[in-house]
Residue frames as a rotation matrix with the C-alpha (Angstrom) as fourth column:
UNK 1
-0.886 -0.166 -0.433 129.61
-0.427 0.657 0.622 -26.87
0.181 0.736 -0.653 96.55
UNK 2
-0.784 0.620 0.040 126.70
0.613 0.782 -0.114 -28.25
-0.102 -0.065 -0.993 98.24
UNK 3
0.035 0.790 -0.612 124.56
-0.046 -0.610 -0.791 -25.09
-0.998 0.056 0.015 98.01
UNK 4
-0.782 -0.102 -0.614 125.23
-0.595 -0.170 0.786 -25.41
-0.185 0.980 0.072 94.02
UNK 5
-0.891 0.448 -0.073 124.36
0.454 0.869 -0.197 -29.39
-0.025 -0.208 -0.978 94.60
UNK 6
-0.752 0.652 -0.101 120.93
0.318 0.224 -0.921 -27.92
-0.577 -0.725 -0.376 95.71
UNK 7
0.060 0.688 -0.723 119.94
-0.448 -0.629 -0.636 -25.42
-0.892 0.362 0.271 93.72
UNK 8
-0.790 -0.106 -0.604 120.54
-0.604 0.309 0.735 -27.51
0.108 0.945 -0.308 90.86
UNK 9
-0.833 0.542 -0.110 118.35
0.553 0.820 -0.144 -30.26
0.012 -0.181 -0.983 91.99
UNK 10
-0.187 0.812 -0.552 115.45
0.216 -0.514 -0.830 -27.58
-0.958 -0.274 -0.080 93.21
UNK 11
-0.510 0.208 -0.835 115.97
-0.657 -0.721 0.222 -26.34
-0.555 0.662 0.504 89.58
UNK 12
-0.913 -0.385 -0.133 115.08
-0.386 0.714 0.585 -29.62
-0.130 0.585 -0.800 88.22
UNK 13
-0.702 0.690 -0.174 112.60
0.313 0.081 -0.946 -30.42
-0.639 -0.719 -0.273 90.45
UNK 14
-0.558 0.257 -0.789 110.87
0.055 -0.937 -0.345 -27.52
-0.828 -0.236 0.509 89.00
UNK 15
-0.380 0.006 -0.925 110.89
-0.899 -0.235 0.368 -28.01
-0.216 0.972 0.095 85.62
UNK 16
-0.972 0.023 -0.234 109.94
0.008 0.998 0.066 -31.50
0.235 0.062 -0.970 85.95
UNK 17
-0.380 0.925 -0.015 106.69
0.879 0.355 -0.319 -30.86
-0.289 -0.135 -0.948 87.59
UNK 18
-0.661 0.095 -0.744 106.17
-0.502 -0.793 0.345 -27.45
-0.558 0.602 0.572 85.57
UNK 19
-0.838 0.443 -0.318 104.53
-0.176 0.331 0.927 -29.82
0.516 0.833 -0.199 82.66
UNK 20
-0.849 0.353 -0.393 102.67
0.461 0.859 -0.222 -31.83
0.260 -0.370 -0.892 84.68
UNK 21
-0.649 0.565 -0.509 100.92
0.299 -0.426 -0.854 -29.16
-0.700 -0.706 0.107 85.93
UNK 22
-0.602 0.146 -0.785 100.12
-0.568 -0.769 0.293 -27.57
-0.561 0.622 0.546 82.76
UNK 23
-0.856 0.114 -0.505 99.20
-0.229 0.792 0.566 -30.96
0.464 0.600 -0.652 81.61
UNK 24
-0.954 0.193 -0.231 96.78
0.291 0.387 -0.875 -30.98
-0.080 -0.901 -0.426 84.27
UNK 25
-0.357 0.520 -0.776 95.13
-0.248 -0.854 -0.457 -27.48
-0.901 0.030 0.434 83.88
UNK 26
-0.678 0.273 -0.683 94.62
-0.691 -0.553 0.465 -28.70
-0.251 0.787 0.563 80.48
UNK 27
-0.875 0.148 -0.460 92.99
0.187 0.982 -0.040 -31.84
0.446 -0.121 -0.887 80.92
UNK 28
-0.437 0.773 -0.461 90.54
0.164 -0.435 -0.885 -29.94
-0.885 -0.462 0.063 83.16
UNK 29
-0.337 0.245 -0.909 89.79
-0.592 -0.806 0.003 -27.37
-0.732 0.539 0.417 80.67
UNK 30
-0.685 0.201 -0.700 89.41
-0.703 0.072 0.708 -29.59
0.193 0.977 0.092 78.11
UNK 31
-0.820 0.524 -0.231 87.18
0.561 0.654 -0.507 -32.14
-0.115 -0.545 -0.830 80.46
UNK 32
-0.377 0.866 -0.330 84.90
-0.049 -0.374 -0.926 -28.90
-0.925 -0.333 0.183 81.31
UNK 33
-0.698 0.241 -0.674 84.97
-0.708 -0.376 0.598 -27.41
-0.109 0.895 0.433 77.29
UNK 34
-0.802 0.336 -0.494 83.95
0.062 0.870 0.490 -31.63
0.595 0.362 -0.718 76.37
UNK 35
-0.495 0.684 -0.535 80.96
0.828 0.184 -0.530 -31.28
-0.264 -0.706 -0.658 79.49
UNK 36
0.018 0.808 -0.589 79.26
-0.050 -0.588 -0.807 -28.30
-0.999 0.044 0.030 78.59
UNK 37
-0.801 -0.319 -0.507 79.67
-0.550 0.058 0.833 -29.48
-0.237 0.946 -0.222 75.03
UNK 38
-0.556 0.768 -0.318 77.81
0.452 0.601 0.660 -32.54
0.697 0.223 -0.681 75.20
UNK 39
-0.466 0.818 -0.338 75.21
0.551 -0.031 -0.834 -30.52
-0.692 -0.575 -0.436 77.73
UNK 40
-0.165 0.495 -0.853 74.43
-0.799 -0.574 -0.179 -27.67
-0.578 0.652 0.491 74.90
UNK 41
-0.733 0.345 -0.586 74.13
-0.497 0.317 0.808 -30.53
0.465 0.883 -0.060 72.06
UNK 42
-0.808 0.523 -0.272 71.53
0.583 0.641 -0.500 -32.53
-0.087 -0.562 -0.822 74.52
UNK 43
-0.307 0.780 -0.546 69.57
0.067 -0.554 -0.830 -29.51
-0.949 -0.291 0.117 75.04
UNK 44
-0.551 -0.004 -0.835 69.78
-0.766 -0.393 0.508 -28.66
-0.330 0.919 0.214 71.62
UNK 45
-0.949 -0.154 -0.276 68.71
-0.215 0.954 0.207 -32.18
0.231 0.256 -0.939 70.77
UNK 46
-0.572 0.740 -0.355 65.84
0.518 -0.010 -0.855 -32.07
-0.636 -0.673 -0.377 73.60
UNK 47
-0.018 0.877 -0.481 64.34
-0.152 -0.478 -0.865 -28.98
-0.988 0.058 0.142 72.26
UNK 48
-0.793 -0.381 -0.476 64.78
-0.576 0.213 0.789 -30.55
-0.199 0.900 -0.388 68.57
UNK 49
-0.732 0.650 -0.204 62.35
0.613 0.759 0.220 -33.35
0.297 0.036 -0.954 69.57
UNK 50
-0.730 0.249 -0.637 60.52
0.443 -0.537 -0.718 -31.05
-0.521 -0.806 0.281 71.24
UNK 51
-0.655 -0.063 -0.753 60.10
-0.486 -0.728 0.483 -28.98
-0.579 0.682 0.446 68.10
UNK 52
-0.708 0.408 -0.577 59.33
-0.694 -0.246 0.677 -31.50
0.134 0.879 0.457 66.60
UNK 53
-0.785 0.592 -0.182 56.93
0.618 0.726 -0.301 -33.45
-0.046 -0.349 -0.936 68.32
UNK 54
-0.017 0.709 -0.705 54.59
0.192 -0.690 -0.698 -30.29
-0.981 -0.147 -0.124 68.73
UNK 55
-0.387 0.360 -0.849 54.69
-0.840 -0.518 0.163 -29.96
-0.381 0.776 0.503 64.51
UNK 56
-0.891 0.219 -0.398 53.48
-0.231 0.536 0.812 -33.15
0.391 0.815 -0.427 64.11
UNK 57
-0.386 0.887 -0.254 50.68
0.877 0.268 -0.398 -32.75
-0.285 -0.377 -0.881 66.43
UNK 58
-0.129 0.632 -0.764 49.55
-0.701 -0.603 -0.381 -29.17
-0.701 0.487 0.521 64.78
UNK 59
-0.760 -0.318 -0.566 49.73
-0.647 0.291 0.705 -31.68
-0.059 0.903 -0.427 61.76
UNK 60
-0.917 0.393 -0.061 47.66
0.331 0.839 0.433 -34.48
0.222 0.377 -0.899 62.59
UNK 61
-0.651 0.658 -0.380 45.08
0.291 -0.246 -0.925 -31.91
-0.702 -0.712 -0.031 63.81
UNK 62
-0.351 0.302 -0.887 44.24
-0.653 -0.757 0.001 -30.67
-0.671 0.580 0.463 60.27
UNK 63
-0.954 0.258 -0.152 44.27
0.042 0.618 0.785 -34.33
0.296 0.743 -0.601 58.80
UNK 64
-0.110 0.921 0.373 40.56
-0.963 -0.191 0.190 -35.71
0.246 -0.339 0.908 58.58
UNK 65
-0.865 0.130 0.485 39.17
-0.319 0.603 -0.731 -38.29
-0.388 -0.787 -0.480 61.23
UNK 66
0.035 0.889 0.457 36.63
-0.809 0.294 -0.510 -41.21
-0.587 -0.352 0.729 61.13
UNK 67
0.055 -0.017 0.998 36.19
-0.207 0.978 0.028 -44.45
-0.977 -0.208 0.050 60.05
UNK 68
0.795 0.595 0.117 34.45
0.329 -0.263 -0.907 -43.61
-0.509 0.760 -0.405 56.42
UNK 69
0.480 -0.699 -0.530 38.37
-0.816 -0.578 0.023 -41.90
-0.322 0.421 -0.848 55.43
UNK 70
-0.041 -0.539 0.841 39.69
-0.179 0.833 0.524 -45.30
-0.983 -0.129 -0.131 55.00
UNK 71
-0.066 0.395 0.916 37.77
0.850 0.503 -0.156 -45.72
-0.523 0.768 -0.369 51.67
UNK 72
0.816 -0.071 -0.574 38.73
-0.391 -0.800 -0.456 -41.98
-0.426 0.596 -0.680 50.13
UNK 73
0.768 -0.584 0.265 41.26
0.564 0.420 -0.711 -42.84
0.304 0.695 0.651 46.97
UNK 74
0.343 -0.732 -0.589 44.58
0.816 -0.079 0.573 -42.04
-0.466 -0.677 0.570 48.07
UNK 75
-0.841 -0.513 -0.170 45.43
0.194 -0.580 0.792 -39.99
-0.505 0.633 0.587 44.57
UNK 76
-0.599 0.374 0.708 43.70
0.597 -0.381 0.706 -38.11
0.534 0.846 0.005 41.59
UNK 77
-0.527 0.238 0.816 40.57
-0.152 -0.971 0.185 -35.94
0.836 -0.027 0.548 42.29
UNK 78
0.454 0.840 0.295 38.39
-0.372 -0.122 0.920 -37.57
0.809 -0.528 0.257 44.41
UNK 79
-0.045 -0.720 -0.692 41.39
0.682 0.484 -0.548 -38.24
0.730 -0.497 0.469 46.90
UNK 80
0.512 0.108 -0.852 41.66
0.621 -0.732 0.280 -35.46
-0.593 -0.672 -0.443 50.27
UNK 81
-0.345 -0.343 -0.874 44.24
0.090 -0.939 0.333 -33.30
-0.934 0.036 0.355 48.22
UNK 82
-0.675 0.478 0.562 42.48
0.728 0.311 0.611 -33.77
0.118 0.822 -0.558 45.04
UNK 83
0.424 0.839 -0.342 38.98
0.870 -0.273 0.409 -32.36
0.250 -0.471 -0.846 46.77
UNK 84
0.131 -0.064 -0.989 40.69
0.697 -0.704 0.138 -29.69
-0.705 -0.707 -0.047 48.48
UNK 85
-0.853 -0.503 -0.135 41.74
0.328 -0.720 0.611 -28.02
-0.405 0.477 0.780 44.91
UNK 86
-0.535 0.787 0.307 37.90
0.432 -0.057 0.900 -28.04
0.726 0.615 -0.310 43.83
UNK 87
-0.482 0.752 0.450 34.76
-0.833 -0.235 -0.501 -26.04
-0.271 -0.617 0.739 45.75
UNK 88
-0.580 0.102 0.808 32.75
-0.471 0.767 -0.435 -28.18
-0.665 -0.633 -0.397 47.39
UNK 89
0.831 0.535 0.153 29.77
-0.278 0.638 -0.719 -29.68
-0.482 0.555 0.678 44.62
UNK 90
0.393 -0.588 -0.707 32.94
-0.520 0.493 -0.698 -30.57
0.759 0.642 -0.112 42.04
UNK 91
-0.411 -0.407 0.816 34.55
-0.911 0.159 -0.380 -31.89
0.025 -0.899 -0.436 44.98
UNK 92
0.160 0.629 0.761 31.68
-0.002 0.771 -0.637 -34.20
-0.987 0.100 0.125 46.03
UNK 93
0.506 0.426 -0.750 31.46
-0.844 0.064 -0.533 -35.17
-0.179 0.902 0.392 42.38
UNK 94
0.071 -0.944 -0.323 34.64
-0.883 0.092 -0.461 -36.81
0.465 0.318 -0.826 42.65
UNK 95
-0.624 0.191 0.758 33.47
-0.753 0.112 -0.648 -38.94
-0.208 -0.975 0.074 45.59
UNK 96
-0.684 0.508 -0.523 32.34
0.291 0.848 0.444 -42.81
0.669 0.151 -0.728 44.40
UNK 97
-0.666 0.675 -0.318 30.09
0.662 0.338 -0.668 -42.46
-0.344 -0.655 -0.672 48.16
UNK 98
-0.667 -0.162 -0.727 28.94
0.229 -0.973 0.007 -39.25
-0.709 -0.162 0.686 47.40
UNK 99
-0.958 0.256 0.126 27.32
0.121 -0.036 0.992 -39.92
0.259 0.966 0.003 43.82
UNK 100
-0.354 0.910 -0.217 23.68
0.907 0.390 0.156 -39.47
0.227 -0.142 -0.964 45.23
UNK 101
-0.017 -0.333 -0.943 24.33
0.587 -0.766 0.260 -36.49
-0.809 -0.549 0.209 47.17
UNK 102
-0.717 -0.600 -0.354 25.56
0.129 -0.614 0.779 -35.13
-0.685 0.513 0.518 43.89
UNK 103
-0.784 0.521 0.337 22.46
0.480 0.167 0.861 -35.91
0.393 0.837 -0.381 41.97
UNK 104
-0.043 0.997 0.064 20.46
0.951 0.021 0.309 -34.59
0.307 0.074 -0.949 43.91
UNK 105
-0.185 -0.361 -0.914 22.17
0.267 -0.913 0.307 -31.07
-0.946 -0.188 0.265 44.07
UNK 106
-0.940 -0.325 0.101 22.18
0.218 -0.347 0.912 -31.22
-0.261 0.880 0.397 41.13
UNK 107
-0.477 0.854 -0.208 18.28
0.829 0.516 0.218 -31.76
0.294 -0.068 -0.954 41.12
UNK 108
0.319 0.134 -0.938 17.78
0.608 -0.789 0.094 -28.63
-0.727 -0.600 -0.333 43.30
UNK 109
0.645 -0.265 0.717 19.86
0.320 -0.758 -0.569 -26.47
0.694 0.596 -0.404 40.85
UNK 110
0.949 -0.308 0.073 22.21
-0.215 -0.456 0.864 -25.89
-0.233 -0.835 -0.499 43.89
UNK 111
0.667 -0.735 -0.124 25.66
0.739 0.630 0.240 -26.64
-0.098 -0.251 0.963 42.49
UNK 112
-0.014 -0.190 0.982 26.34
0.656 -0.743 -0.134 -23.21
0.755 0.642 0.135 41.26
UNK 113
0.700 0.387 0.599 25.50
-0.175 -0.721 0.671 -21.99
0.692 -0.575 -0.437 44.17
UNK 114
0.858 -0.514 0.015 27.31
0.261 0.460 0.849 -24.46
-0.443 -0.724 0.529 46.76
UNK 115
0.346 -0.881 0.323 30.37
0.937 0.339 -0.082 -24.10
-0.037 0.331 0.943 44.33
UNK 116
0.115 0.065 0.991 29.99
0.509 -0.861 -0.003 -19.93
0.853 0.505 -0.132 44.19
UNK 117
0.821 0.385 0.422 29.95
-0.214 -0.479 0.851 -19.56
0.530 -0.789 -0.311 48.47
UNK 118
-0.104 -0.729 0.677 32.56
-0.623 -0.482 -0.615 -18.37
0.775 -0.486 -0.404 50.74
UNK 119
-0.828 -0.493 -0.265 33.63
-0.078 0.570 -0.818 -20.70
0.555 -0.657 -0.510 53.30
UNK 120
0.195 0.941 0.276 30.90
-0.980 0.176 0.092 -22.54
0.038 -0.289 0.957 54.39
UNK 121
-0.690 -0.127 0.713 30.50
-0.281 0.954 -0.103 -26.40
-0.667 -0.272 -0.694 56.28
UNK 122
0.150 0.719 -0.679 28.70
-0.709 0.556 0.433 -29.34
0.689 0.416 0.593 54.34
UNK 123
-0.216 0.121 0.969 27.22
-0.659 0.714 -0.237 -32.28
-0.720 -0.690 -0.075 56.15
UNK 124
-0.408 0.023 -0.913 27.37
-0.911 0.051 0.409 -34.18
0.056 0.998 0.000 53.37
UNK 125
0.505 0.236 0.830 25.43
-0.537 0.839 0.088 -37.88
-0.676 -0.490 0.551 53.59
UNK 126
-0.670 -0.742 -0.003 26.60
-0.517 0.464 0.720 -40.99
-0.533 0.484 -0.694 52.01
UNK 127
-0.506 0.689 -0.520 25.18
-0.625 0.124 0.771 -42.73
0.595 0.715 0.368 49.40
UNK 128
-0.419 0.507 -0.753 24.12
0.648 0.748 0.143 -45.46
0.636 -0.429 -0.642 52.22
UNK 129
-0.807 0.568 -0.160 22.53
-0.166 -0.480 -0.862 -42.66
-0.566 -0.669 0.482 54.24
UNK 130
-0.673 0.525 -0.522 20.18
-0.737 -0.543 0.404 -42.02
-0.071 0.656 0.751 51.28
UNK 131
-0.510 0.298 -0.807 19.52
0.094 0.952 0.292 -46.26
0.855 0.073 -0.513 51.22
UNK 132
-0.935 0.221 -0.279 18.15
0.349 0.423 -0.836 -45.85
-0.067 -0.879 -0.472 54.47
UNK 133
-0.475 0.842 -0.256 14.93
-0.638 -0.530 -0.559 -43.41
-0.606 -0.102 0.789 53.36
UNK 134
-0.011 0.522 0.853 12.18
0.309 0.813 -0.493 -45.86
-0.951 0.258 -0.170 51.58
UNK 135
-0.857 -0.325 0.400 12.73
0.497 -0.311 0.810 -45.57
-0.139 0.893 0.428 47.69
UNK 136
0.172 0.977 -0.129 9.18
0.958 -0.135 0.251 -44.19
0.228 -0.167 -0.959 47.88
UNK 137
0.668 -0.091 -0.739 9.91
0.618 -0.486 0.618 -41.83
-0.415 -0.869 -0.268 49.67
UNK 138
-0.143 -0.801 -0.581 13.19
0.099 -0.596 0.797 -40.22
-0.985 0.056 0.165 48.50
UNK 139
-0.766 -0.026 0.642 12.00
0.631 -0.225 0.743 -40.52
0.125 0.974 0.189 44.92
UNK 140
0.692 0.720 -0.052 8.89
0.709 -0.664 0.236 -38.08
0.135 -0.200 -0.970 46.03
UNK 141
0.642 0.126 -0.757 11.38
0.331 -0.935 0.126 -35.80
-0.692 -0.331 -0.642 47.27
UNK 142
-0.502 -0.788 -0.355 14.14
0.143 -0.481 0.865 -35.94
-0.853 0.384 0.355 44.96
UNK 143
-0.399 0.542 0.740 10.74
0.698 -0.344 0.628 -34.63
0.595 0.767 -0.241 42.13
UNK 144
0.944 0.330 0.007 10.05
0.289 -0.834 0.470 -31.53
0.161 -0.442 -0.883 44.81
UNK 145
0.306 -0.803 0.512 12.34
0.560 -0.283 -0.778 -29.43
0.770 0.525 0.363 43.96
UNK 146
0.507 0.500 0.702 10.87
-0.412 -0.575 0.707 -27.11
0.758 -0.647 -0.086 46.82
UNK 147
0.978 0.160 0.132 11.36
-0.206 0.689 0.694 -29.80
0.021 -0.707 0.707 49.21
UNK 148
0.532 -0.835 -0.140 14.61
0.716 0.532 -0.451 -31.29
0.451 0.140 0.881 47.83
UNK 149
0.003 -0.660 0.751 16.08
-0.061 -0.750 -0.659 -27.55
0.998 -0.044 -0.043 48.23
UNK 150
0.592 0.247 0.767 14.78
-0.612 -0.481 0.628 -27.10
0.524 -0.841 -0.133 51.72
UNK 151
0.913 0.195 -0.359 16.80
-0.203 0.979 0.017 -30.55
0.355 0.057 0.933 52.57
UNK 152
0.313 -0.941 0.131 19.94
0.848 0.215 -0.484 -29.98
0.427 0.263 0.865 51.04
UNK 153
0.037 -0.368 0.929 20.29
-0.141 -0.922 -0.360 -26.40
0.989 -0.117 -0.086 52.42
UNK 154
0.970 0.180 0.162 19.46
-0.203 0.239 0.950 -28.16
0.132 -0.954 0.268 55.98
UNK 155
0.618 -0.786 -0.021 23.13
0.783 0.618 -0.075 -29.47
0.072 0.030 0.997 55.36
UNK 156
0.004 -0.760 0.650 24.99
0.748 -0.429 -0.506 -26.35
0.663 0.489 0.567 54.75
UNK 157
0.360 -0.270 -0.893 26.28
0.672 -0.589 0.449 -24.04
-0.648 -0.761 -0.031 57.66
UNK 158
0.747 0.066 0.661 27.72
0.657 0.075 -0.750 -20.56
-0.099 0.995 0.012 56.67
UNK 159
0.578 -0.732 0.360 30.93
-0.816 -0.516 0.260 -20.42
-0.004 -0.444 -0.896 58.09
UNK 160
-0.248 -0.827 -0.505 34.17
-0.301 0.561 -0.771 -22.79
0.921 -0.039 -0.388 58.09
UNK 161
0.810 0.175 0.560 33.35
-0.586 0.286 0.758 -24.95
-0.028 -0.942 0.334 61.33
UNK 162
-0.450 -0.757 -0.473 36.78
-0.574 0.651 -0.496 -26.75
0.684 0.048 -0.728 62.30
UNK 163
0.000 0.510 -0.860 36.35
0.285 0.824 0.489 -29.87
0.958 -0.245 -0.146 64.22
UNK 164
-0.746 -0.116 -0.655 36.90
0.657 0.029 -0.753 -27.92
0.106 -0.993 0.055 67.91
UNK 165
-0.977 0.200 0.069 34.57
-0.205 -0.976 -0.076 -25.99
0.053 -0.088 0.995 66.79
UNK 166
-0.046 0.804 -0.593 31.21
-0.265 0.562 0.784 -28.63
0.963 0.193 0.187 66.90
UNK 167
-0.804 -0.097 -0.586 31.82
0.377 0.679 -0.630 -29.70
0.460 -0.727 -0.510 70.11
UNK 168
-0.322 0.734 -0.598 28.16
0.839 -0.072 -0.540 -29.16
-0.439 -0.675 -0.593 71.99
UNK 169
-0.828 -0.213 -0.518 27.03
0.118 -0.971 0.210 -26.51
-0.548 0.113 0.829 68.97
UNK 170
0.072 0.940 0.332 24.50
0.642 0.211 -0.737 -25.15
-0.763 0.267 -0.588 67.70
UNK 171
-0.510 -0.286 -0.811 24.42
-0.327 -0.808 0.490 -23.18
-0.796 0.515 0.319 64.11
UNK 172
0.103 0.750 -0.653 22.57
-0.588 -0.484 -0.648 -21.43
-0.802 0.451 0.391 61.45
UNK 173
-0.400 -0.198 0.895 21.87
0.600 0.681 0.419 -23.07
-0.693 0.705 -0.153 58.12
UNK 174
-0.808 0.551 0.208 20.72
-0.033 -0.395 0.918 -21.94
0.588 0.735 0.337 54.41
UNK 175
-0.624 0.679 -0.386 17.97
0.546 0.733 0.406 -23.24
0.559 0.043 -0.828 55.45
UNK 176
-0.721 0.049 0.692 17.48
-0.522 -0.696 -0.494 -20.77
0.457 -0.717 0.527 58.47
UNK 177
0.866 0.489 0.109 16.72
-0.359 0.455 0.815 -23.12
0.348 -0.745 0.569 60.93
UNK 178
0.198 -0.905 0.376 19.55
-0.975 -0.144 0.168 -24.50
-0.098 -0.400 -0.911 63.48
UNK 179
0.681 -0.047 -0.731 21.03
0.170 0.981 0.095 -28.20
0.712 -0.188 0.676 63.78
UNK 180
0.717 -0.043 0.696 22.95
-0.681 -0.258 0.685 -29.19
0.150 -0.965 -0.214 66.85
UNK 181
0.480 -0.373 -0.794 25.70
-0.152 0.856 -0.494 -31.18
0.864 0.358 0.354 67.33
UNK 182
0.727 0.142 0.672 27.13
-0.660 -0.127 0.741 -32.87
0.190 -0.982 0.002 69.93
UNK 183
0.801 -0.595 -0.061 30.88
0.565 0.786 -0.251 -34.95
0.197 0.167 0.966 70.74
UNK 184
0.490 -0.869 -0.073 34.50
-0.817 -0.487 0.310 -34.17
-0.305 -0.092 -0.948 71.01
UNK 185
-0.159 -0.980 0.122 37.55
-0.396 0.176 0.901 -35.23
-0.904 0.095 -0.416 69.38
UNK 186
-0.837 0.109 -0.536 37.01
-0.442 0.443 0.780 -37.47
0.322 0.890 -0.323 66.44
UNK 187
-0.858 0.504 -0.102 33.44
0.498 0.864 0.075 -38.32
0.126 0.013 -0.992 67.64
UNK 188
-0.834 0.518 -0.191 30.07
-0.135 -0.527 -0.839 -36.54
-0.535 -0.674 0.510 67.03
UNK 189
0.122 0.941 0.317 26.45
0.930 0.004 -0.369 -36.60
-0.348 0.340 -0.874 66.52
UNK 190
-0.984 0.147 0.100 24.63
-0.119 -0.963 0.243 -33.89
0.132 0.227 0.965 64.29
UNK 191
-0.129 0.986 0.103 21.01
-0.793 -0.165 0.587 -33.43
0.596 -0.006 0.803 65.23
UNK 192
-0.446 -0.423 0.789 21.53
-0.816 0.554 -0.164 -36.85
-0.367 -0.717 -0.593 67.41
UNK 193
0.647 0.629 0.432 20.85
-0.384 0.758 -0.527 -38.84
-0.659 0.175 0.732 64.42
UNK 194
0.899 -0.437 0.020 23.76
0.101 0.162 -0.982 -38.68
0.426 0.885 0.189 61.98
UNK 195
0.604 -0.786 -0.129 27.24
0.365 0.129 0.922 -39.90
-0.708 -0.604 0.365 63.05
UNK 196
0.655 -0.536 -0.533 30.34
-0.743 -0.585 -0.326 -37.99
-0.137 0.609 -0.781 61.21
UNK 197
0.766 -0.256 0.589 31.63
0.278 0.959 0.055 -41.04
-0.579 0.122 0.806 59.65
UNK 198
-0.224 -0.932 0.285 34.94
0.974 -0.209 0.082 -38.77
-0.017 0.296 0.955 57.88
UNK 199
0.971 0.147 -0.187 35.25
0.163 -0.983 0.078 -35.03
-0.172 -0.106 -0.979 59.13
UNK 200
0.527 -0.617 -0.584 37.33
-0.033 -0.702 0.711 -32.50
-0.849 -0.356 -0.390 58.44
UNK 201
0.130 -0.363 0.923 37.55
0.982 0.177 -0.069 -33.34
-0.139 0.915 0.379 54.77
UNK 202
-0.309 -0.678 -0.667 38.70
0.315 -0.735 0.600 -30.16
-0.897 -0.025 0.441 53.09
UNK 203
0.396 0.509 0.764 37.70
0.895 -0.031 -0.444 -27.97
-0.203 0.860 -0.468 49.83
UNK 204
-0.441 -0.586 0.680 38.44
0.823 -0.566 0.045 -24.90
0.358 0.580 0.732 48.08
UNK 205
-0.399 0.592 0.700 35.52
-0.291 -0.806 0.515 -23.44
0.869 0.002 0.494 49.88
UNK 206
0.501 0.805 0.318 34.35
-0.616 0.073 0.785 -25.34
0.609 -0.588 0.532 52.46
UNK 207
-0.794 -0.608 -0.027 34.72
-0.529 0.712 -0.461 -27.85
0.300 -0.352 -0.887 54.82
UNK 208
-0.135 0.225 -0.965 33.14
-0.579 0.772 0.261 -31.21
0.804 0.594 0.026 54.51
UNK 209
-0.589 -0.359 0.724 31.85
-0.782 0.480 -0.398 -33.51
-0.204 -0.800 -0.564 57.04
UNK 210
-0.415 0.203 -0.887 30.70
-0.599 0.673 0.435 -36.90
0.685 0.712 -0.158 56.02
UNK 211
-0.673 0.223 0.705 27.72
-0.611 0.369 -0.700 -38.55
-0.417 -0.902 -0.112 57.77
UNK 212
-0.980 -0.093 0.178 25.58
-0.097 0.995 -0.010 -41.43
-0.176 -0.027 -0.984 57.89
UNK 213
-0.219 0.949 -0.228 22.05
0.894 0.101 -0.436 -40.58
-0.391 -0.299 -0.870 58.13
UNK 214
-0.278 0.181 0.943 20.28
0.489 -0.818 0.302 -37.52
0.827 0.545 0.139 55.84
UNK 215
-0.896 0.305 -0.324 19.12
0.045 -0.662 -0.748 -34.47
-0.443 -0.685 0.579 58.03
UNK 216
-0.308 0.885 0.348 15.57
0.835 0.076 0.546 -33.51
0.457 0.459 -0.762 58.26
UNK 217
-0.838 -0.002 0.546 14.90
-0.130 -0.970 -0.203 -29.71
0.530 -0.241 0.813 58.42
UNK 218
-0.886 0.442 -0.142 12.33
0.321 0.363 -0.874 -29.59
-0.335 -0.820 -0.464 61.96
UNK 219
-0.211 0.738 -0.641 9.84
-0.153 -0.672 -0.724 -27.49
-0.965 -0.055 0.255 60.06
């Protein structure tokens, strides 16, 4: 009778802490499953930001830089995506600063040309560069055609120059003579007289830097 007594009790026993365990083992399990859960969405997360932090710096690398962009219209043509759907002389046309620049390409006979070439860089001045040459003066050249060309072709590289690509360079022009430029990041001299006052402007053909001060070819 008492060995029944026991095993009855032992059987209980058993079954009683039978759940408990199981209840246990799953609790774990479902603790770990919930822990390497939230570690994969973290990472996942991580290399999300990751992702995208590095596409919005390739991004702002392509925008254009400098003080002078502030005052490009935001929309229509003479806006950055506007400009970019035109080669460069329609472009500059489009361009309130620009409106000097354009006359006197136009002067030269050179818009056909600038608007007909294969990736190539303009240093374009602003109209206040031009204000700076004595009206004397720039009306003489902008009636020598000769002259005017030899000027405007000083401006024009004949290759796509991005902006890592100026840093401490030197390169060919129409003109066939070199200018020189000198800076990094969003800051450089050309010839160490003309500051790039909105680079990296875009075109259909070219690429555009806007500066302060006309070039004079050395010869």
């Amino acid at each position: 009778m008492n060995t029944r007594i026991r095993r009855v009790a032992v059987t209980v026993a058993t079954a009683a802490v039978l759940p408990l365990a199981l209840s246990a083992c799953s609790d774990s399990s479902d603790s770990a499953k919930s822990d390497s859960s939230g570690r994969a969405s973290a990472s996942a997360t991580a290399s999300d930001d990751s992702m995208t932090g590095s596409g919005s710096d390739a991004s702002s690398a392509n925008e254009p830089f400098g003080p002078a962009c502030s005052s490009v219209p935001r929309s229509g043509a003479g806006s950055f995506d506007g400009m970019a759907k035109d080669p460069v002389a329609t472009a500059a046309s489009n361009n309130p600063a620009l409106s000097t620049l354009v006359s006197a390409v136009k002067k030269a006979g050179l818009v056909d040309t600038l608007n007909n070439a294969q990736n190539i860089t303009v240093f374009a001045p602003t109209n206040d560069a031009f204000a700076k040459i004595p009206k004397a003066t720039l009306d003489k050249v902008l009636n020598d055609k000769a002259q005017l060309t030899k000027i405007l072709t000083y401006h024009v590289v004949g290759k796509k120059l991005a902006p890592e690509d100026l840093e401490n360079g030197s390169f060919d022009t129409l003109e066939k003579s070199r200018l020189s430029i000198s800076g990094s990041g969003e800051s450089y001299m050309v010839d160490d007289s003309a500051k790039v006052v909105c680079g990296n402007v875009r075109t259909a053909n070219a690429n555009v830097y806007i500066i302060d001060t006309v070039l004079m070819p050395k010869s």
